[in-house]
C-alpha positions in Angstrom: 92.2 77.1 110.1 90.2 79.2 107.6 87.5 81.2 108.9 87.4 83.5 105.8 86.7 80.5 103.7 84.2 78.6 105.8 81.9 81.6 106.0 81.9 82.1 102.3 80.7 78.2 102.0 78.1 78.7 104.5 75.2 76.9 103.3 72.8 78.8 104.9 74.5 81.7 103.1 74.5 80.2 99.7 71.0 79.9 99.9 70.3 83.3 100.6 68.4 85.5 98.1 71.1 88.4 97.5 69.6 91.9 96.8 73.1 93.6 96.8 75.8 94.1 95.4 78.4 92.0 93.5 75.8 92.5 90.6 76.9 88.7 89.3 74.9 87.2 92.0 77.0 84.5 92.8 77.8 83.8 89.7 74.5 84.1 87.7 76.1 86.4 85.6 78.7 84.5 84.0 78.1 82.8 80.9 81.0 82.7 79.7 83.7 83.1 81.9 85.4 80.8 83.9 87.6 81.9 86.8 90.7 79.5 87.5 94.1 80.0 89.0 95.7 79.0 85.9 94.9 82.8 84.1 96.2 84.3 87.3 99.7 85.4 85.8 101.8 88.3 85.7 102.7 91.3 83.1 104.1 88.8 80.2 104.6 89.5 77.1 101.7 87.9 75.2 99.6 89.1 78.2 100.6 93.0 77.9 100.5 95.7 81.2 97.5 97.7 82.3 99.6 100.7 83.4 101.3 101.1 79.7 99.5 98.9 77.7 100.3 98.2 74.1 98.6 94.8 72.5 95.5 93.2 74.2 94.8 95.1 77.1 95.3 98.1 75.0 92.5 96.5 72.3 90.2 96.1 75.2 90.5 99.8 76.8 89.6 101.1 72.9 86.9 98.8 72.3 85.1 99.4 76.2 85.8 103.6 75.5 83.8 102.9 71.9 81.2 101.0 73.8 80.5 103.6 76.6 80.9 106.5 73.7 84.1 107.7 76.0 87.3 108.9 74.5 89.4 107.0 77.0 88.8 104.1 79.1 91.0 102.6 82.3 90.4 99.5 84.0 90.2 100.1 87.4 91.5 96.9 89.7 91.3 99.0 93.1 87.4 99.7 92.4 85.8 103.4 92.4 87.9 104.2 95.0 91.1 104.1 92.4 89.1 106.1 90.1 87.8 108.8 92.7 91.2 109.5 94.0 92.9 109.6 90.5 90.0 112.2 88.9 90.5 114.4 92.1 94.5 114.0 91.7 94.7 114.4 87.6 92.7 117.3 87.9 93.1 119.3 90.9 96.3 120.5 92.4 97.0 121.5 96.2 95.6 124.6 97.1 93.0 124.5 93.9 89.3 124.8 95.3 87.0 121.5 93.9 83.0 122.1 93.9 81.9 119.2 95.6 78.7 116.7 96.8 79.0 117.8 100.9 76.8 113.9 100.6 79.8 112.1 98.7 81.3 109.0 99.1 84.0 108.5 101.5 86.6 108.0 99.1 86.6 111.4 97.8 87.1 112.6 101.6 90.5 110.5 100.8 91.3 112.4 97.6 91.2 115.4 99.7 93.7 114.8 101.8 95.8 112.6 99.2 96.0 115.6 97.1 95.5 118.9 99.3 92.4 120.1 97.1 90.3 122.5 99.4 86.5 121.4 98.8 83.5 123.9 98.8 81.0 121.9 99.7 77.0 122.1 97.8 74.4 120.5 100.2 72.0 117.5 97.9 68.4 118.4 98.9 66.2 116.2 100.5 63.3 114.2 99.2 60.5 112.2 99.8 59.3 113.9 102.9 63.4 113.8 104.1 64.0 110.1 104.0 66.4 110.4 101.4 68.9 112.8 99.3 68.9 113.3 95.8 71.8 115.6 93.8 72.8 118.9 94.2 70.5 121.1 92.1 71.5 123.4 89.4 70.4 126.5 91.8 72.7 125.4 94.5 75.5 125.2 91.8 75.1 127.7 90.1 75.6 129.9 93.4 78.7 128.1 94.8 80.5 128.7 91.1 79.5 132.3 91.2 80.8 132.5 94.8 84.0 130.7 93.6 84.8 131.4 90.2 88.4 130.0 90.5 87.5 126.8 91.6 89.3 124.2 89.2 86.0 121.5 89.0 82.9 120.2 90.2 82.5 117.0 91.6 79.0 115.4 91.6 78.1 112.1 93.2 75.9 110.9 90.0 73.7 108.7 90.4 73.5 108.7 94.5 73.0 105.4 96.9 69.5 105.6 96.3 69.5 105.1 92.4 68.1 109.2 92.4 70.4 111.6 89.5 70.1 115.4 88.9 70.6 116.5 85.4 74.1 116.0 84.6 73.9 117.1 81.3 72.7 120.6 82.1 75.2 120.5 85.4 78.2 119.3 82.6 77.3 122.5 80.5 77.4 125.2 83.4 80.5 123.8 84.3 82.2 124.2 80.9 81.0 127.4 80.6 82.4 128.3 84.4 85.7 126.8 83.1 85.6 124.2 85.2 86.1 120.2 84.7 83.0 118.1 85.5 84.1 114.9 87.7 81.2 112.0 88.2 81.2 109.5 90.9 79.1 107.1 88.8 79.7 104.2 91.1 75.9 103.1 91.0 75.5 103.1 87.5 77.6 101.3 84.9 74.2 99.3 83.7 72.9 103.2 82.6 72.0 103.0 78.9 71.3 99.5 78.5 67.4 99.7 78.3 65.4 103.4 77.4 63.7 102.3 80.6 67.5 103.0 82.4 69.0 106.8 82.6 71.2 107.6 79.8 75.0 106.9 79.8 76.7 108.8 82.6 79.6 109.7 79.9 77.4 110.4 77.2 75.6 113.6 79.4 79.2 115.4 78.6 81.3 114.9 82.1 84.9 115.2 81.8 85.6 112.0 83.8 83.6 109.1 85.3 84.4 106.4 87.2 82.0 103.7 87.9 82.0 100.0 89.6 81.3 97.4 87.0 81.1 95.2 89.7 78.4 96.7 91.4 75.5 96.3 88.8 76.8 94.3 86.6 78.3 90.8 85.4 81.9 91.7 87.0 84.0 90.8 90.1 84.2 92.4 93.0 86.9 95.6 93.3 86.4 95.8 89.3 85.5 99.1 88.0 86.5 101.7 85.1 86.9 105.4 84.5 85.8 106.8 81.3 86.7 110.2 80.0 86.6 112.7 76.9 89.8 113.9 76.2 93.6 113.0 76.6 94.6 113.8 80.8 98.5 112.8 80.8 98.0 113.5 84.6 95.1 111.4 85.3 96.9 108.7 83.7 100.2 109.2 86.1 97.6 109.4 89.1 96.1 106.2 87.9 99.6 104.4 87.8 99.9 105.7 91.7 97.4 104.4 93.2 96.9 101.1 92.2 98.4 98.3 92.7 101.5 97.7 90.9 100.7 93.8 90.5 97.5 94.4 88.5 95.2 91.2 88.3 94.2 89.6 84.8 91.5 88.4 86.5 89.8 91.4 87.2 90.9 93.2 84.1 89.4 90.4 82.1 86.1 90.7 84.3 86.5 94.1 83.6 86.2 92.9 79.5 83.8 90.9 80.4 81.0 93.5 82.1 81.7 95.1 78.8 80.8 92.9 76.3 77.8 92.1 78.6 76.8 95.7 78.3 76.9 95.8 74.6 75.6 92.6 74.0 72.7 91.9 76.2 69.4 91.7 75.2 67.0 94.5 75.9 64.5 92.1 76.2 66.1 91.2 79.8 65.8 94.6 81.2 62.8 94.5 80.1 61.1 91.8 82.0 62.9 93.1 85.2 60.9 96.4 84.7 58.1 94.4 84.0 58.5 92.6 87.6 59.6 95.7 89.1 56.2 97.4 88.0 53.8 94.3 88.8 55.6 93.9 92.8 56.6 97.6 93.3 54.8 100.0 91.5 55.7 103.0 93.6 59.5 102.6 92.7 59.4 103.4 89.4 59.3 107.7 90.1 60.1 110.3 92.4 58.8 112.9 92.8 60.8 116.4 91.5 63.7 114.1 90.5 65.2 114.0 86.9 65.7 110.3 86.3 65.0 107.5 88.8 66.7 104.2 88.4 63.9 101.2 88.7 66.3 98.4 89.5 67.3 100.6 92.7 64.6 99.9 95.3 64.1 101.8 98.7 61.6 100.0 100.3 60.3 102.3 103.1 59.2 101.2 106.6 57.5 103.4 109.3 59.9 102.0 111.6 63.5 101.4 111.6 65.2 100.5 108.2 67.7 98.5 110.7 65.0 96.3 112.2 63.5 95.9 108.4 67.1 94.6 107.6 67.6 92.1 110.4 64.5 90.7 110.1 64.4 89.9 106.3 68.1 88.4 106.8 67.2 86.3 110.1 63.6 85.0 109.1 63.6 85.3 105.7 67.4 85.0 104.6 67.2 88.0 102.7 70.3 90.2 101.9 69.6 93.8 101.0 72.3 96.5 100.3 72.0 98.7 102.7 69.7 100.3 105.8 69.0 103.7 105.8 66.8 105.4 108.9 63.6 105.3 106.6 64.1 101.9 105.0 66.4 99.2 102.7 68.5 99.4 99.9 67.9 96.9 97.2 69.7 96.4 94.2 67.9 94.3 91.3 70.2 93.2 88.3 68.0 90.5 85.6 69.8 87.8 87.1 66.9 88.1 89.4 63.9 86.1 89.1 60.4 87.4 89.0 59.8 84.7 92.0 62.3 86.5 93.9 61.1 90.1 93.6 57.6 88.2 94.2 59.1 87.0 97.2 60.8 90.1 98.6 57.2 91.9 98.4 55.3 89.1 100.4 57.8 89.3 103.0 58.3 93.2 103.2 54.1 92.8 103.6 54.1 90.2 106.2 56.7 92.7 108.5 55.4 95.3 110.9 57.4 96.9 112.5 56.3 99.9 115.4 56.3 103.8 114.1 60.0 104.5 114.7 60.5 106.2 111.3 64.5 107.7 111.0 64.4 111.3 109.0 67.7 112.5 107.8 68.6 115.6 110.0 71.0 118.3 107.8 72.7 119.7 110.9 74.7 122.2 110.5 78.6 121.5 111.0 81.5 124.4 110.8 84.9 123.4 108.7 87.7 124.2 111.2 90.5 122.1 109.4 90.7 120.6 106.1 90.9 116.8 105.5 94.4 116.6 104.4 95.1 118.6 108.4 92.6 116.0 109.8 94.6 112.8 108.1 98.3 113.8 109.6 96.7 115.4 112.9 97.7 113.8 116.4 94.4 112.2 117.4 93.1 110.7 120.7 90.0 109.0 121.5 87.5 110.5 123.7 84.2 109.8 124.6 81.2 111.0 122.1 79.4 113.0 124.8 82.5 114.6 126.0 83.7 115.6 122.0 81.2 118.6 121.9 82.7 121.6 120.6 86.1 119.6 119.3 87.7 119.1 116.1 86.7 115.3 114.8 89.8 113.9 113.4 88.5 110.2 111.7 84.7 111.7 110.4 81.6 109.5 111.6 80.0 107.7 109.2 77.3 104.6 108.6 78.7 102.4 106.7 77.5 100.9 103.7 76.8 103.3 102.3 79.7 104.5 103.4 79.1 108.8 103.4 80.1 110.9 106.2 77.6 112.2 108.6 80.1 114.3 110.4 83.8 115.1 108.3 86.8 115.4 109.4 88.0 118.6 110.2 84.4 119.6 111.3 83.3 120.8 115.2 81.4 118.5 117.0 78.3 119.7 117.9 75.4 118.9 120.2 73.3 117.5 117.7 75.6 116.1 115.5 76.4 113.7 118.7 72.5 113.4 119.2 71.8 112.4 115.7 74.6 110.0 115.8 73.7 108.0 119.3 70.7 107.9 117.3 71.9 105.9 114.3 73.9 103.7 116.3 70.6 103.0 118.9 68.4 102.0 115.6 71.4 99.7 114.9 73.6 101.5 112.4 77.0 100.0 112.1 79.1 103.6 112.8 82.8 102.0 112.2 84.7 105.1 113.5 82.7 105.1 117.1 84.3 102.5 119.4 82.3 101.3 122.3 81.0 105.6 122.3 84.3 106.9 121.5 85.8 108.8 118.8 88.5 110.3 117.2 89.1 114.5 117.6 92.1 116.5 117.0 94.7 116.2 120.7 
């Protein structure tokens, strides 16, 4: 019995046209690269160690930090997520205050708790009449560093789900001169810098430390990602050794190698043609409005009616496969592995789709901070019913998931209309993982 397997040999599932994320696309990717059992080994000693490395692992990290223009690169075999909770560990300590992306990934909600960093959180602002988030602006940074002056660093989720990115450069420089250590979730873009038509480098706009999944967006395997920083941390390296696994694969540190050499070797002229197709099929991607740098191979297709219904119906009558849903629309991720007849056909079916006015808007309710994540993690929990969790402490955080960022934290009251907004979400068909059957966790 091997239901895993069968599913992933679906044929009606290989012959779906994939609009998310491993950035590979089945396998497109790989030119070069041929994934067997027989290079699965363990730390030998022609084959060196990722967590000390010495010989060819150690000629790899120097060769991907000279690509990316970093001082230091790490592998990551845990994804993001290894690199999110190491950046927050190597350079926050309990107690220490972290500027932070109140929109961040859920990951750095982990970090929190992991490592007993108190957050002050900086609201994104909303865009595109309130269907989406972009960063936090400079404004809004400025004021919570002036409010905190001993917080340790700022954490910046950069670029955000939707492909959107604030100026890092100028946010890197305010922090320096605060004091403070600039930390990028980069996730979304390891492919920035490969075209002038992409946003610049992550690393190169002057952060401190960056972590970003290779596998996402380009040629790499899923969980494979890397952190890139300028300067030395002894401590981010120690957090790095703890939280991944001590059985590192050669697999994915050689996809790792890989994504790199495909980053410094590939052909502009690919990119190009993808902004080509992009531009002929979806004009009205390539901006928006009031927002320093939009990626174009990060689509969100808006609907007037539910981005949920949008999704199901491209993947049950077109077999289609987008990213994500969002209340205004999808999610789609282009990489040039795509074919201009695919983008062609993603437009003629997003066309051919109406859908009734049932357009979702993002609602910034207001939540108070009663406990702090690290509280929330070790609490003694209980489920309850939604309805009946008004006005107590939520102990799990609600979120939609991909893309995976909390609409209600933990540690936060539970209000009227967070509830409201949530049976919302969850009545438009968004998978909520934390509310079972209309219950959640709270605080017992």
């Amino acid at each position: 019995m091997r239901p895993i397997y069968d599913a992933l040999n679906d044929e009606k599932l290989k012959k779906q046209t994939q609009f998310h994320m491993p950035g590979h696309l089945r396998g497109r990717g790989f030119e070069n690269f041929e994934i067997s059992p027989e290079i699965d080994v363990t730390e030998l000693f022609e084959t060196d160690d990722l967590h000390s490395p010495e010989t060819v692992i150690k000629q790899s990290l120097d060769n991907a930090a000279k690509v990316f223009g970093a001082d230091k690169a790490y592998y990551l075999v845990n994804g993001s997520t290894a690199g999110v909770l190491s950046m927050v560990l190597g350079f926050v300590s309990e107690g220490e205050k972290i500027i932070a992306d109140r929109f961040c990934h859920k990951s750095f909600v982990s970090a929190l708790a992991l490592s007993g960093a108190v957050p002050v959180w900086v609201k994104p602002r909303l865009v595109e009449n309130g269907t989406m988030w972009s960063g936090c602006t400079i404004e809004d940074i400025k004021k919570a560093m002036e409010d905190n002056p001993d917080a340790k660093a700022l954490y910046i989720t950069a670029p955000n789900y939707f492909g959107l990115m604030e100026d890092v450069g100028a946010i890197a420089a305010l922090a320096h001169e605060k004091g403070m250590y600039l930390l990028v979730d980069g996730a979304h873009g390891a492919h920035y810098g490969m075209s002038d038509k992409l946003p610049p480098s992550i690393i190169s706009m002057g952060a401190d430390a960056v972590c970003m999944s290779l596998h996402k967006t380009l040629p790499s395997l899923t969980q494979t990602a890397i952190l890139l920083t300028h300067g030395v941390h002894q401590r981010l390296e120690g957090a790095l050794r703890a939280v991944q696994t001590s059985s590192p694969s050669y697999i994915f540190s050689s996809s790792c190698e890989y994504a790199v050499e495909y980053y410094e070797k590939c052909p502009k002229e690919k990119w190009d043609a993808l902004y080509a197709a992009v531009k002929k099929y979806f004009p009205e991607q390539l901006e928006c409005e009031n927002v320093k740098y939009k990626d174009f191979s990060r689509l969100n297709i808006k609907t007037k009616g539910s981005g949920f219904k949008l999704q199901e119906i491209l993947r049950e009558k077109y077999n289609i496969a987008v990213e994500c849903a969002y209340g205004g629309g999808v999610v789609v991720i282009l990489t040039p592995f795509h074919t201009e007849e695919e983008i062609k056909a993603l437009r003629a079916a997003v066309d051919k789709i109406q859908l009734e006015n049932d357009e979702i808007k993002i609602i910034p309710f207001e939540a108070r901070c009663v406990k702090s994540p690290r509280e929330a993690f070790f609490a003694k929990k209980k489920w309850v019913k939604l309805l009946d969790a008004v006005g107590k402490i939520s102990a799990e955080g609600i979120m939609v998931y991909p893309p995976g960022i909390y609409q209600l934290l933990p540690g936060e009251e539970i209000t009227k209309e967070a509830v409201d907004a949530i049976n919302m979400l969850i009545e438009k068909g968004a998978d909520v993982p934390s509310v079972k059957k209309s219950n959640c966790l709270i605080f017992e």
